[in-house]
N, C-alpha and C positions, 0 to 999 in steps of 0.2 A: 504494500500500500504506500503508496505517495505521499508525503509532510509537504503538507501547504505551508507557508511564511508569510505572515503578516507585513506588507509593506508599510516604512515605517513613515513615508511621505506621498503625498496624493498624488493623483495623478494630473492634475491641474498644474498643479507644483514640479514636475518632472516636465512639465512641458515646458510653462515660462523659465524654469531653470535652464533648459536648451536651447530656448530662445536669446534669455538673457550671454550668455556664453558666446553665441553668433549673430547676435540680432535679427539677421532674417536666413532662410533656409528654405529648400523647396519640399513640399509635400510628401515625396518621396523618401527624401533624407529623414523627416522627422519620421514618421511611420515606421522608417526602417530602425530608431532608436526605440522607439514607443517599442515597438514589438519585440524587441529584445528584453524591456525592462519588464514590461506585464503582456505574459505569455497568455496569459487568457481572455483578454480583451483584443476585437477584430475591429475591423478598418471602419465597419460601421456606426461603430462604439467610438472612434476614433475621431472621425466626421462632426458626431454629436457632442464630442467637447470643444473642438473646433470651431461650431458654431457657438456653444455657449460661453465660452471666450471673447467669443467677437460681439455678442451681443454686450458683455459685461468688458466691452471696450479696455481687452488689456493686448489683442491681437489684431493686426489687420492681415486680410488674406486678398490678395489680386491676380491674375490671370497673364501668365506669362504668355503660352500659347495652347492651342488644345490640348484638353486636358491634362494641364501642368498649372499647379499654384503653388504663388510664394507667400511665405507666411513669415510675417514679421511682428516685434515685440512692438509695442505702444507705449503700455504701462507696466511695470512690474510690482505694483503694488498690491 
């Protein structure tokens, strides 16, 4: 049987922490971090922070060219 580990910082927190590090980053880059740190959250999970980020204006995300976004830090507050 598998031991799960409580992570000891959120995942909101893991993100602007990556952002803060490189200020901005493309989608692909961060996803491929995310997915490394919490194995069991999917792209769609992913997305839906993403958006809630951006609504609680601490992320902006823009359209480099199809289907590729760049995501950048605003506030790290």
């Amino acid at each position: 049987m598998a031991i799960k580990i409580w992570k000891t910082h959120s995942v909101n927190d893991f993100i602007l922490k990556t952002l803060k590090k490189k200020t901005a980053i493309t989608e692909k880059e961060l996803f491929t971090s995310f997915s490394k740190e919490f194995k069991d959250l999917g792209y769609k999970d992913f997305n839906k922070l993403l958006m809630n980020l951006e609504i609680a204006r601490k992320i902006r995300t823009t359209s480099m060219k199809r289907g590729k976004r760049r995501i950048e830090l605003v506030s790290s507050e």
